[in-house]
C-alpha positions, -999 to 999 in steps of 0.1 A, spaced: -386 -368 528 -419 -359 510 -424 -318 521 -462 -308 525 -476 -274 533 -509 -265 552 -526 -231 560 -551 -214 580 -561 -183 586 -536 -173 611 -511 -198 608 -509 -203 643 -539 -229 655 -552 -251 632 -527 -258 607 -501 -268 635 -527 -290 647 -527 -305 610 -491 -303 610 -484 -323 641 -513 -349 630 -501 -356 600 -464 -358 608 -470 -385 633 -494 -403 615 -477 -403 586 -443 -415 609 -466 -441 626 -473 -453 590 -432 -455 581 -432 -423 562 -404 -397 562 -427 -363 559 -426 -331 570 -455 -303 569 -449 -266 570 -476 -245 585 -484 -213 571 -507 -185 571 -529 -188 545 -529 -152 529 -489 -161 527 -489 -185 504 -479 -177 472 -461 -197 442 -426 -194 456 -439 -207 489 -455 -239 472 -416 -245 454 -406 -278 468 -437 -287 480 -452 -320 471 -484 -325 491 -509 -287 498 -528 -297 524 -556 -267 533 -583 -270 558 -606 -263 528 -600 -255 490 -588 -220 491 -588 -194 460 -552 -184 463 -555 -160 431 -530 -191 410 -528 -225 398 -514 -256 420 -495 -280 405 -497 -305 432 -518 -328 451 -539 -311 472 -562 -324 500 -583 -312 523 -573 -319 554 -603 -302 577 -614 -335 591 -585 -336 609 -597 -308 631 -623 -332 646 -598 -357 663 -626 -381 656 -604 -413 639 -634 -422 618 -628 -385 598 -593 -384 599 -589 -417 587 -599 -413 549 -579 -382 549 -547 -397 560 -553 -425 534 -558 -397 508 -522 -382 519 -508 -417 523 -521 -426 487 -503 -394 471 -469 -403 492 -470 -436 472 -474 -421 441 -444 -395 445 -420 -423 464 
């Protein structure tokens, strides 16, 4: 299972919309994945152990480094295929790379 991580500001709307998004496109695409949503102010380096794909609504200053691939994933907010599209290629790119 690849483990990814999104955030938003309140951890409540828009990264569960990411979260369920991804997690079925990534399925529809025969990937096992899961995506934790978060608030963003939360995450901190322990939060990001295990974590092998950061998927933000936009490049966030969290105050430290990340290790990992990270993508935005913002377009996905549009439900408009033609956006999400590149970024679930983007994701599905990086899963290849870690399997």
């Amino acid at each position: 299972m690849i483990k990814m991580l999104t955030a938003c500001g309140a951890g409540v709307n828009s990264s569960h919309q990411i979260k369920d998004a991804v997690e079925t496109e990534m399925k529809n695409r025969g990937y096992d994945v899961s995506v934790n949503a978060q608030m963003i102010k939360d995450v901190n380096p322990d939060m990001m152990k295990g974590v092998q794909i950061f998927l933000p609504i936009n490049h966030p200053d969290l105050g430290f480094d990340i290790s990992i691939p990270e993508i935005d994933a913002g377009a996905i907010l549009y439900r408009m295929p033609a956006m999400a599209k590149p970024v679930y290629d983007k994701i599905e790119e990086e899963i290849k790379k870690i399997q």
